[in-house]
N, C-alpha and C positions, 0 to 999 in steps of 0.2 A: 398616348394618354394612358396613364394608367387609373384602371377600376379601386385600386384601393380607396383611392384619395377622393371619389365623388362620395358628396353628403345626400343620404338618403332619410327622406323621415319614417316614422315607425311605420306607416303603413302604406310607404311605396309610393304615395302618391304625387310627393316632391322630391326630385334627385336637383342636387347642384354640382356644376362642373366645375371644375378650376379652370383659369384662361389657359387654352391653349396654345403651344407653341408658335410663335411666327414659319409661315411656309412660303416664303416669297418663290423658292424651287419647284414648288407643287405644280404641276401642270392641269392638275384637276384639283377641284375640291373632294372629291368621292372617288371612293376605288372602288366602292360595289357596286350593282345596279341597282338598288332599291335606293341608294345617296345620290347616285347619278338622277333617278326618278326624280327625288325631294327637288334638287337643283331644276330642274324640267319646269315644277309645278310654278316655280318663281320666273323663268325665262324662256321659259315657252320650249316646243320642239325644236323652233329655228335657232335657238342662242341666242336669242338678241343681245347683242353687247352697247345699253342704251348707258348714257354720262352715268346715270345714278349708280345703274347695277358694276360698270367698271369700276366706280372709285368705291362701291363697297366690295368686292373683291380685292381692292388697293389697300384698305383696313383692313379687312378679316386675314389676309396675308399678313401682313406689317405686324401684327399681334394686339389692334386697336381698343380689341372685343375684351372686355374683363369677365368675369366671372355668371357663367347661363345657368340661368335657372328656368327644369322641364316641369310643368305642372301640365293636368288634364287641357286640354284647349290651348295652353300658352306656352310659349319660350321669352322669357326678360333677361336682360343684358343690360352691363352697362357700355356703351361706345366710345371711347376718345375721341374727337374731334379736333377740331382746330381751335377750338377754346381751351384755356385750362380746365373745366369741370367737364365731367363724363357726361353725355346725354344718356337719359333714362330712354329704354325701347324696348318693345317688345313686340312679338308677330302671336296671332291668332289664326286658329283651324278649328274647325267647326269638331264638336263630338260627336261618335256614332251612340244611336239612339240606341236605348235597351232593347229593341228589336232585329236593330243589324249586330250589337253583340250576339245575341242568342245565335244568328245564324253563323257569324264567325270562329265561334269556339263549337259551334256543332262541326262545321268545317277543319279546322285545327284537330280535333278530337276524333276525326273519322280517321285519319292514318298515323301511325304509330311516326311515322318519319318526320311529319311537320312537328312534331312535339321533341324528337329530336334534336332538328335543324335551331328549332329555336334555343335550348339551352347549348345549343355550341354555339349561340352568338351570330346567326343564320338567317335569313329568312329567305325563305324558297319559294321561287317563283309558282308553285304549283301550288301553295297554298293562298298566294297572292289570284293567282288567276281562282280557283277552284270558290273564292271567297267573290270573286266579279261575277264568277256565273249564280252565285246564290244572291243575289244582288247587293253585297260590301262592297265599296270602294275603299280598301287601305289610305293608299297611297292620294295626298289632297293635289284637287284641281288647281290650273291658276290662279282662278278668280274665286277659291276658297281664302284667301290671305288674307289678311286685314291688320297690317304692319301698324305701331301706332310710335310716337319719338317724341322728347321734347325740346326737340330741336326744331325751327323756325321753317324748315323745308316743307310744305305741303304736298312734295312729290310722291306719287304712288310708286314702290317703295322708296323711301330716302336713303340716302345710300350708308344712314345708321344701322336703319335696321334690316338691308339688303345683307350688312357684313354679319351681323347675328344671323340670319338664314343661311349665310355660307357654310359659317360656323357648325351647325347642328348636323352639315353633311355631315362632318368631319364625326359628329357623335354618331351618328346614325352608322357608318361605317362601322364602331367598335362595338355598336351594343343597338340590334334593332327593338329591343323593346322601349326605345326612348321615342320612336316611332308610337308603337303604341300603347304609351304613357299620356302621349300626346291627342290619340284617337280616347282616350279616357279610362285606361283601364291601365293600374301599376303591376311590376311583373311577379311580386307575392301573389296578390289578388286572382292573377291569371292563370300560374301553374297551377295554384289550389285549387282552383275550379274546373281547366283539365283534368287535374288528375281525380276530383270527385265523379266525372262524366265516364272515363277510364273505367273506373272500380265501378260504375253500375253498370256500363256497357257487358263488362268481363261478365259479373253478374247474371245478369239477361243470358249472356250466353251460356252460362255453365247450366241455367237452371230451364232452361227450352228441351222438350221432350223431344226425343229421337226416333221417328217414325219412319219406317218404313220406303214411307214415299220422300221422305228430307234425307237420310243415312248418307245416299248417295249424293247430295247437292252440300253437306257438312264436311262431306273427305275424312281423313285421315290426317292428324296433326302429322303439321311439320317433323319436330322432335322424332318422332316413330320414324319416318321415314329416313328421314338424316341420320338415325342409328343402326336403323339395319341396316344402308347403304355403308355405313363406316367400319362395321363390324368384317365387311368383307374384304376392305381393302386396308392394303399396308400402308404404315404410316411414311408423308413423304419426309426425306430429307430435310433439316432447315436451309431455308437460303441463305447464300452467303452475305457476310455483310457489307453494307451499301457503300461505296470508298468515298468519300466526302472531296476529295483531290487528287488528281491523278498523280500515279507514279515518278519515282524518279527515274529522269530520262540518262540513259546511259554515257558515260562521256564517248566521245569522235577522236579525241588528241591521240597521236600516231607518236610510236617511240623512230626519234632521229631526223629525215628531212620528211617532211609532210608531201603526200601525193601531190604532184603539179596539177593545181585547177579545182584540186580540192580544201576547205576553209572547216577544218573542224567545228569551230566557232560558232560558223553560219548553220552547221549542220544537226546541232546542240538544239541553239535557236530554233529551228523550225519543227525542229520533233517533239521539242517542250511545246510547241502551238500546236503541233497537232494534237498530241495527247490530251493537251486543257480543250480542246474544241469538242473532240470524241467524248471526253467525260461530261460537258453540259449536255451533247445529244443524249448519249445514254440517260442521262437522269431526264431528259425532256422525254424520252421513250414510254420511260418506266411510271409516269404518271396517267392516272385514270384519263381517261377524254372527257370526264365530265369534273376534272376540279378546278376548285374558282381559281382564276387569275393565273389560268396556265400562260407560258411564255411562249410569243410565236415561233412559228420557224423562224430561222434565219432565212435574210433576204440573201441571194446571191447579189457578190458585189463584181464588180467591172475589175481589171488585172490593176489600174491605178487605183481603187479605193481599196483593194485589198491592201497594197505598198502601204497606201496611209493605215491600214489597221494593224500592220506588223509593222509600222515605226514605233505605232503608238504601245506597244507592249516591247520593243525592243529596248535593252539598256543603253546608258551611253555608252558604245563601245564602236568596236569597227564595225559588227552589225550594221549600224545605226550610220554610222559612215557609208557603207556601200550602198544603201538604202537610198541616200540622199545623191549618190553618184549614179545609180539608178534612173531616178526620179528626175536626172537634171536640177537638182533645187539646190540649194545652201543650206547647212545644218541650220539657220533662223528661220529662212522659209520654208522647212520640213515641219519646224518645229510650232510653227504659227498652225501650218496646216492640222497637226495631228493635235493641237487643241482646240479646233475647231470638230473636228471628230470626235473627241472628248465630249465636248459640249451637243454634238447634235446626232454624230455618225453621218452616215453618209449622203442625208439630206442637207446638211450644216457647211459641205463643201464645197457648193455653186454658190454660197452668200460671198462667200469669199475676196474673188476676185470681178465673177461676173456681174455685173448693173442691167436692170432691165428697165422697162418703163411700164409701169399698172395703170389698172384703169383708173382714169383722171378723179372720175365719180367715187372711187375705193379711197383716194387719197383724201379729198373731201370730208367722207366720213373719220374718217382717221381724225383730220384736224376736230369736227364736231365731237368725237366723243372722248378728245384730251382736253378740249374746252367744258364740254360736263361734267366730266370727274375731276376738272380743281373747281366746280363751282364755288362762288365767291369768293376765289382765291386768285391768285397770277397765273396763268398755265407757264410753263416754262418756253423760253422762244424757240422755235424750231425753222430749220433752212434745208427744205427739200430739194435734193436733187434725185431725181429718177429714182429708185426702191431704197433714196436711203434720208434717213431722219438725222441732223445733225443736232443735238444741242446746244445754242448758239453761248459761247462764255462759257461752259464746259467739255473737255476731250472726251465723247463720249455720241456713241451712234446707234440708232436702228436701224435695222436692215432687214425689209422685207423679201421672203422668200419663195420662190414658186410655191412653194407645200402650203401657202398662207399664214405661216407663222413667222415671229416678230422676232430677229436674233440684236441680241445686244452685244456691241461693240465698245473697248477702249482704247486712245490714242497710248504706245506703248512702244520703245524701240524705232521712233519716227514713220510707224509706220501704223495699221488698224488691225488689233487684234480680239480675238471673239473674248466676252467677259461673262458668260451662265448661258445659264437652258434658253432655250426660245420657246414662247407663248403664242396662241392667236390672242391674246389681251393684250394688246401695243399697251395700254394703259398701267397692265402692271408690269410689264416688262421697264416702262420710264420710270415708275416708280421704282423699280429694283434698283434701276443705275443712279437717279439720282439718289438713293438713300447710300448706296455702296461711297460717295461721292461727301456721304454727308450733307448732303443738299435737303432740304425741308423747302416747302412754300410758305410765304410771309403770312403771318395769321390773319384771318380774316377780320375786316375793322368790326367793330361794334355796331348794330343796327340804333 
């Protein structure tokens, strides 16, 4: 999303978004934690994954949601439905009174960093807690919501305006002062009043008398300190700069007959993998331990899932040949395997071939909540056998996995190959396959 292109009014206190991109890919709606929160407020701690909130996850992915608009208290959208005309919707959150302001920007205003964190598009947990212990609540309760639609569903949320609340993670991620815009305060309105609290704070302090009995509880500014301490020491070296990709790997090829037992080739090959593996550590090194959305270690893999992750970066070559002479497989079934690694890594390679049997109760709810989210619609037929969902009149499967997420499957080469990411929302994951298919459900009839 880009910030250019939201319309803002003169005085901040209405931003509109354009419709956001379709994210059927997306595994989450939010990638920070305070969008992760927003999502919370709507589904509880547990995740309930209840008809309504799937199939508006099933829209707000699809790209259903048109154009939101943030006001004090509201978010409005319009939703595509199953009808030709958009439903009108919108969700309400209560506003903080001018009393839990005042203690929120006293909060915000006491450390230079929250005021920071905010203009880089931040919001830091410490100013979120620091604001709970003065008694603010940012971030709204469940049963703060009050979804409204005009669409005929009286469901608490409908799953119109559950896909507009998905939606606003996605805002919240890029810009939390839509957050709170929404608690009632626009983000002109706000810095200008930090930064008036600032310049009297500074104030107060330049103009507080220096006694005796305070000299020593005042210190010594930073500045001073940090200059005599610099004056003494030499300046360091710059560091070198950061290599974005690692080098090139030297050739192996031997002039005349090549050593017996040795594969130049092969040898090429695994040094270029080592070297790309060394250069993501080091860059995983060289990051702070407290920046957002650092990437995990890697997991140690087993001697065969390793095989499948240096096919999966192997060219078609002999490499890629011996790999499979390795592995026992046939270059198609190497090659099914390492798009299923593609698709999940190395959780994605027991859906494969192994079938298990879940609990009867798990499979149950599966059926109830792909019969909630086509409400008033056909759900599509489904023929279970043991962890896998067939869709009955299209080549096309789910397949549940120990890890509890939904992998999708298409009939390809007479045989079952993985087709996207897997989800624990069976519901948008069917939705994926069926729309990749072209498939829509027949419009709901007319009341």
């Amino acid at each position: 999303m880009s910030r250019s292109v939201v319309k803002k009014a003169e005085d901040g206190r209405t931003r509109t978004f354009p419709p956001l991109s379709p994210a059927r890919g997306r595994r989450s709606f939010a990638e920070s934690w305070w969008g992760n929160a927003w999502v919370e407020a709507l589904e509880g701690k547990q995740r309930l994954a209840t008809g309504r909130l799937a199939r508006g996850r099933t829209y707000a992915r699809g790209g259903n949601v048109g154009e939101i608009t943030v006001t004090p208290g509201q978010v409005a959208a319009r939703v595509q439905g199953s009808r030709p005309t958009p439903y009108r919707t919108s969700m309400d959150i209560p506003q903080l009174s001018p009393r839990e302001w005042e203690l929120l920007l006293d909060t915000a205003a006491a450390q230079a960093g929250h005021i920071a964190a905010l203009l880089d598009r931040d919001m830091p947990t410490t100013l979120v807690d620091d604001a709970a212990r003065a008694g603010v609540r940012l971030l709204p309760r469940q049963g703060e919501l009050t979804p409204s639609c005009s669409c005929p569903d009286w469901g608490y949320p409908c799953k119109h305006a559950a896909a507009v609340f998905y939606q606003v993670a996605r805002l919240l991620d890029e810009d939390p002062f839509v957050l709170l815009l929404l608690r009632g305060r626009g983000e002109r309105e706000l810095m200008d009043e930090l930064q008036r609290r600032n310049a009297v704070r500074a104030a107060a302090d330049d103009a507080a008398p220096q006694t005796p009995a305070t000299a020593g509880l005042l210190g010594v500014p930073a500045r001073d300190v940090y200059a005599a301490a610099r004056a003494g020491i030499a300046a360091l070296p710059a560091p070198p700069p950061e290599a974005d990709h690692p080098g090139q790997v030297a050739s192996f090829a031997t002039a005349g007959d090549p050593t017996p037992g040795l594969d130049p080739s092969a040898l090429e090959f695994l040094a270029a993998d080592t070297a790309a593996r060394a250069a993501r550590l080091l860059r995983q090194a060289a990051l702070p331990c407290d920046v957002p959305h650092r990437p995990p270690s890697p997991a140690s893999l087993t001697a065969a899932e390793d095989l499948v992750r240096l096919a999966a970066a192997a060219p078609p070559s002999e490499v890629f040949t011996r790999l499979c002479r390795h592995a026992g497989r046939t270059p198609q079934a190497l090659t099914r395997t390492v798009r299923a690694w593609k698709q999940g890594g190395a959780a994605a390679l027991p859906v494969l071939d192994d079938a298990w049997d879940p609990d009867p109760s798990q499979l149950n709810l599966v059926r109830e909540a792909i019969k909630q989210a086509w409400e008033g619609e056909r759900p599509p037929g489904l023929r279970i056998t043991r962890n896998r969902l067939t869709v009955i009149g299209h080549e096309v499967q789910l397949r549940l996995g120990t890890d509890g997420r939904w992998y999708p499957y298409r009939k390809e080469q007479g045989g079952w190959w993985p087709a996207g990411p897997a989800d624990r929302d069976v519901t948008a994951v069917l939705a994926g396959l069926l729309a990749s298919l072209d498939v829509t459900p027949p419009p709901r009839p007319a009341p």
